[in-house]
C-alpha positions, -999 to 999 in steps of 0.1 A, spaced: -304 -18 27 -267 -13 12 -243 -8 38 -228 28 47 -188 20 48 -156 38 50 -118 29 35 -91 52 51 -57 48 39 -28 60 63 -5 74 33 32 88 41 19 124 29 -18 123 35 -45 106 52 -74 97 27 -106 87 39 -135 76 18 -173 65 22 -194 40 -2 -234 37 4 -248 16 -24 -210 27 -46 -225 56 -42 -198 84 -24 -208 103 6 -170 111 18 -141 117 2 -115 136 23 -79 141 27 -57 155 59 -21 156 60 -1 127 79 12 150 104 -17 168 113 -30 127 120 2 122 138 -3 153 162 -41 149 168 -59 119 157 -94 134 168 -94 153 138 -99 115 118 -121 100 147 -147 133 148 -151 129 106 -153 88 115 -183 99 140 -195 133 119 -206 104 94 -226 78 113 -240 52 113 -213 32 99 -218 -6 92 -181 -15 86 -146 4 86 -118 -4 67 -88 10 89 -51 20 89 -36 -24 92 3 -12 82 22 -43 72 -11 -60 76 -24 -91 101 -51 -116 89 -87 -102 91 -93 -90 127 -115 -67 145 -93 -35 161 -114 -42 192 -96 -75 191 -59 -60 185 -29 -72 211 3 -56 216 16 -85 194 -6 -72 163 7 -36 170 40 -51 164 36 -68 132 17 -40 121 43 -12 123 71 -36 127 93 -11 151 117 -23 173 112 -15 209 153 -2 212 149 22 181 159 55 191 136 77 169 107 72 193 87 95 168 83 64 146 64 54 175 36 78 174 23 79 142 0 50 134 2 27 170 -11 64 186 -41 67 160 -49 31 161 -56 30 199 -74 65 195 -99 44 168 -98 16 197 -121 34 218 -145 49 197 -162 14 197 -171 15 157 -169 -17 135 -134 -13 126 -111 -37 105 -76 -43 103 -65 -65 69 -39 -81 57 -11 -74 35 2 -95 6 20 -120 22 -9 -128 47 -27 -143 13 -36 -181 10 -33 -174 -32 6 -164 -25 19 -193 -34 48 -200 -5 78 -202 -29 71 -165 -35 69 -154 1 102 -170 13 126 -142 29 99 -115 23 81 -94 47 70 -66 24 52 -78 -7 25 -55 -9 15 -39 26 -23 -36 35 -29 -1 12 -12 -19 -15 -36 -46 -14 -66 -21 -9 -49 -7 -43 -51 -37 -63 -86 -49 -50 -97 -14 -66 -79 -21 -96 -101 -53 -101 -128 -35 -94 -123 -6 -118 -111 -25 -150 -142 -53 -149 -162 -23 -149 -147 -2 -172 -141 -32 -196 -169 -53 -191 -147 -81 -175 -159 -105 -153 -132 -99 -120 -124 -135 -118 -111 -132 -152 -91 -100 -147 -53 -105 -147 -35 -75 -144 -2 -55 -132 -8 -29 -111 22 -4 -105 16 20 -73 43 50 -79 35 66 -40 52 98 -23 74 74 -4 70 40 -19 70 23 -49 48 -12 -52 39 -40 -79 12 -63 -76 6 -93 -99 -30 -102 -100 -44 -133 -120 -83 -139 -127 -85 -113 -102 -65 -129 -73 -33 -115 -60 -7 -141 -65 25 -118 -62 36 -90 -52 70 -67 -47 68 -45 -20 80 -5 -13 108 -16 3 122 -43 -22 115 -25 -51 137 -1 -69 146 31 -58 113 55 -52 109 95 -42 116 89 -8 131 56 -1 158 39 -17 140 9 -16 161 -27 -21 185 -27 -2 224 -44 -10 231 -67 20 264 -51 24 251 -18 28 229 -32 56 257 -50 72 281 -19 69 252 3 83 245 -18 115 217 -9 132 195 20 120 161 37 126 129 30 112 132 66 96 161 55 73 141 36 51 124 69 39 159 76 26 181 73 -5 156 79 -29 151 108 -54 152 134 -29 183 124 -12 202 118 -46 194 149 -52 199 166 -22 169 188 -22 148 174 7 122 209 -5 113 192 -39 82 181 -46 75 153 -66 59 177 -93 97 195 -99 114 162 -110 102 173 -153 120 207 -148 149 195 -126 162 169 -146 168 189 -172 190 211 -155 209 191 -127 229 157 -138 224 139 -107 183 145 -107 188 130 -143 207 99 -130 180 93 -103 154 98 -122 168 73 -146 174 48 -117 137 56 -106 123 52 -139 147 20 -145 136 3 -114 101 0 -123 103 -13 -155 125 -40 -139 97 -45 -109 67 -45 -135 91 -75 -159 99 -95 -125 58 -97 -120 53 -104 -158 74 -137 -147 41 -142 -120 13 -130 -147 23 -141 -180 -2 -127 -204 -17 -96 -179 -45 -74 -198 -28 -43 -187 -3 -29 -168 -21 -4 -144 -4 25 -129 -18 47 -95 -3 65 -67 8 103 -65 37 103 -92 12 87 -119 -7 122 -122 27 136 -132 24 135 -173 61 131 -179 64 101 -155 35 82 -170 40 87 -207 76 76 -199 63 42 -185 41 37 -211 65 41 -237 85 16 -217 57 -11 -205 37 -15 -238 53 -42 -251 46 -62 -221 7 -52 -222 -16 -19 -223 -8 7 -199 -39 24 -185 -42 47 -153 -65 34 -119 -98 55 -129 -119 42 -97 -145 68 -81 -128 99 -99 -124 112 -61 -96 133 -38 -92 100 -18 -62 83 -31 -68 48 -45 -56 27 -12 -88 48 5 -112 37 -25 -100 1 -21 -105 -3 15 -137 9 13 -148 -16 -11 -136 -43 14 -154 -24 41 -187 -28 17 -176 -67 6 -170 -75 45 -207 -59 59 -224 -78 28 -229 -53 2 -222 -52 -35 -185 -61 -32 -188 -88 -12 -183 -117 -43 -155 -102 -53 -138 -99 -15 -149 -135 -9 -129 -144 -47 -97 -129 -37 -100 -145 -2 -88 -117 20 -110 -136 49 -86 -168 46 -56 -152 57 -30 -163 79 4 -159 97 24 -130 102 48 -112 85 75 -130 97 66 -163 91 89 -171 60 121 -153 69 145 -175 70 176 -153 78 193 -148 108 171 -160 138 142 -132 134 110 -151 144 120 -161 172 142 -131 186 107 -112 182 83 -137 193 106 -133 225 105 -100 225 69 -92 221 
């Protein structure tokens, strides 16, 4: 009997949750963050609404190798969230650490994965200094985009080599993926400049900022150049046309991920295509213009996956969720070795005296 499993992916606008039985969907939902935030019954009565459930694919943050969340410490909380016990926005605080403990005791099979730098097919010259190459969703993202291009192109998905582009509400992402194993990957916060964040980050801005919140790094992007924090994503074809500085963000927007997506090509020399997802790739304007500028490099082709509401990251963890309880993804979850993880997120920083200032802390 095909296992009955469930992906949910803990976006910064919504919460997407998705079921598989036999690739086959039986959920595919959607609730706003903040709604989460304020009451995560609302995700643990659909969770329980939809039993049995073999294997659960939760919200892992910055990721920590494959682990049960009956099995989570303090210490994982930590590296999954990555908030610093003196920030004073103690909303940060509430969000996913409150939801995760709320999942804790309803006692179902839940997993918490790793992110991109957690992978043994990294290799380690590309994870030194990083934390965020790819967090958990991002690698739920690419394991769909495996998925979905063998099948649509008649691939086997150890010979699928792809770039995939995530162009999210807060975050942008790349992954580099070669005979379908991640092997790179630049993260939402050291990639160019997205709707929300500002993403990279000059050193010397850091150092003259000091300390800050965890809530700054959902600043300086497009909305904040712009100085409408009202616009939707969906405005940015009509505003540019009108307002200089919207034009000169969405140029540095635009700009920065054609210089993520040639950075990866240096990872994955001769990928099949360069795939785009996330919430901004629906937007016409924004995809035609990166396919205009990402062709030469390889075909550009939108995530198709289940054709659901779920955003991709939900789809994705699903299909570990189904590869992890033994069902028709489990060859390809074994190929990209998401078991074999290791380490934290911390483990290759080699600035300033992090590790162990944390590992002290925690």
């Amino acid at each position: 009997m095909a296992p009955r499993v469930v992906g949910i992916d803990p976006g910064t606008r919504s919460f997407d949750i998705f079921g598989l039985e036999d690739e086959e969907v039986f959920l595919d939902e959607s609730i706003h963050t903040s709604e989460v935030d304020r009451d995560p019954e609302c995700l643990v009565k659909m969770l329980l609404d939809n039993q049995p459930l073999d294997a659960v694919v939760g919200p892992s943050g910055y990721g920590v190798p494959l682990k049960r969340l009956s099995e989570i410490t303090d210490e994982d909380l930590f590296y999954i969230t990555l908030v610093k016990h003196d920030d004073v926005d103690l909303s940060v605080l509430t969000g996913l650490t409150k939801v995760l403990k709320r999942l804790k005791m309803t006692m179902l099979n839940i997993y918490l994965i790793p992110g991109v730098i957690h992978l043994p097919t990294v290799p380690t010259h590309r994870k030194l200094n990083a934390i965020d190459m790819g967090t958990a969703d991002k690698l739920c993202c690419a394991v769909l985009a495996i998925y979905d291009y063998s099948r649509r192109h008649g691939i086997p998905f150890n010979e699928v080599s792809l770039i995939m582009v995530e162009i999210g509400f807060g975050f942008n992402a790349g992954i580099a993926i070669e005979n379908g194993r991640i092997v790179d990957g630049i993260g939402g916060s050291r990639a160019g400049p997205a709707f929300l964040t500002c993403g990279s980050l000059d050193m010397e801005v850091a150092y003259l900022l000091g300390s800050f919140s965890k809530n700054m790094l959902f600043t300086g992007g497009l909305r904040t150049i712009i100085g409408d924090y009202s616009l939707a994503p969906e405005d940015l074809p009509r505003i540019i046309k009108i307002n200089e500085m919207a034009s000169i963000a969405y140029e540095a927007f635009i700009e920065g991920i054609e210089k993520m997506v040639r950075a990866l090509n240096a990872s994955v020399k001769e990928p099949q295509a360069i795939i785009i997802s996330g919430r901004l790739s629906g937007i016409s304007e924004i995809y035609d213009e990166l396919e205009d500028r990402l062709s030469e490099i390889a075909r550009v082709e939108r995530i198709i996956g289940f054709k659901a509401k779920a955003k991709s990251a939900a789809q994705g963890a699903a299909l570990i969720a189904d590869g992890l309880a033994g069902g028709r993804s489990k060859s390809l979850i074994d190929h990209m070795k998401i078991a074999e993880a290791s380490g934290t997120v911390l483990d290759y920083v080699y600035i300033g005296d992090l590790r162990r200032r944390f590992k002290s802390m925690l």
